[in-house]
C-alpha positions in Angstrom: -3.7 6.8 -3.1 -3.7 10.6 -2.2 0.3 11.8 -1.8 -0.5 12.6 2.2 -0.3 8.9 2.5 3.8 9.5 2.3 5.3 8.0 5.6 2.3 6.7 6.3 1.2 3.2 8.0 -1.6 2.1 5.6 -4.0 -0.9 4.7 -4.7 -1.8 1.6 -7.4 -4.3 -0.6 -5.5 -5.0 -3.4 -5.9 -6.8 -6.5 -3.1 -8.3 -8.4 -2.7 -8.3 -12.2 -3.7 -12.0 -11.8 -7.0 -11.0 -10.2 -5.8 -12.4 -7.1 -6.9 -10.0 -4.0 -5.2 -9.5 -1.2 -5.4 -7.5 2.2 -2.3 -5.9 3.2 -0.3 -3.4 5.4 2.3 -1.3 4.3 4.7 1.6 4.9 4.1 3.9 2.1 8.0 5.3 0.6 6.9 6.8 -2.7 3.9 7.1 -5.0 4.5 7.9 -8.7 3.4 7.6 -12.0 1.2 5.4 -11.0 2.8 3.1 -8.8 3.2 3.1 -5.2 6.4 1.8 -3.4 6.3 0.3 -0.2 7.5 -2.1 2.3 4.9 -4.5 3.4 4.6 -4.7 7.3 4.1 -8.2 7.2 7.4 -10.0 5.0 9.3 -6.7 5.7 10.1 -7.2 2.2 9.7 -3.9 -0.3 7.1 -4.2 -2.8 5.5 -2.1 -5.6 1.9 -1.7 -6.1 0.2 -0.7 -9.1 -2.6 2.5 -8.0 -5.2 1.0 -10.4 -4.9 -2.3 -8.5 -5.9 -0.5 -5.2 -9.7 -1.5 -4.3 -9.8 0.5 -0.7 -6.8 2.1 1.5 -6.6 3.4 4.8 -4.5 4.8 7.7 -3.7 2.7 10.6 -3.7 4.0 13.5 -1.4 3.4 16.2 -0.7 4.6 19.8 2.0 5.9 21.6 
């Protein structure tokens, strides 16, 4: 996930260690070494994602 992403709104394909995959949206809060740290827009709970996990990402877009 590029760095720009930072702040961002953002939905993810993910797959899980378990090779469970699953579609998400999250507020991006930091991205290193690998991982990305964010809170997921759905639980509002914080979560960590591993990069290689990531199958697609992309901005949402919202409106004023």
């Amino acid at each position: 996930m590029p760095a720009k992403y930072l702040g961002w709104l953002v939905e993810i394909i993910y797959e899980d260690q378990g090779g469970k995959i699953t579609k998400r949206r999250i507020q991006v809060k930091s991205i290193r070494s690998g991982l990305i740290k964010a809170d997921d827009l759905l639980s509002g709970q914080p979560r960590t994602f591993r990069e290689s996990g990531l199958l697609a990402c992309h901005p949402i877009k919202t409106t004023a």
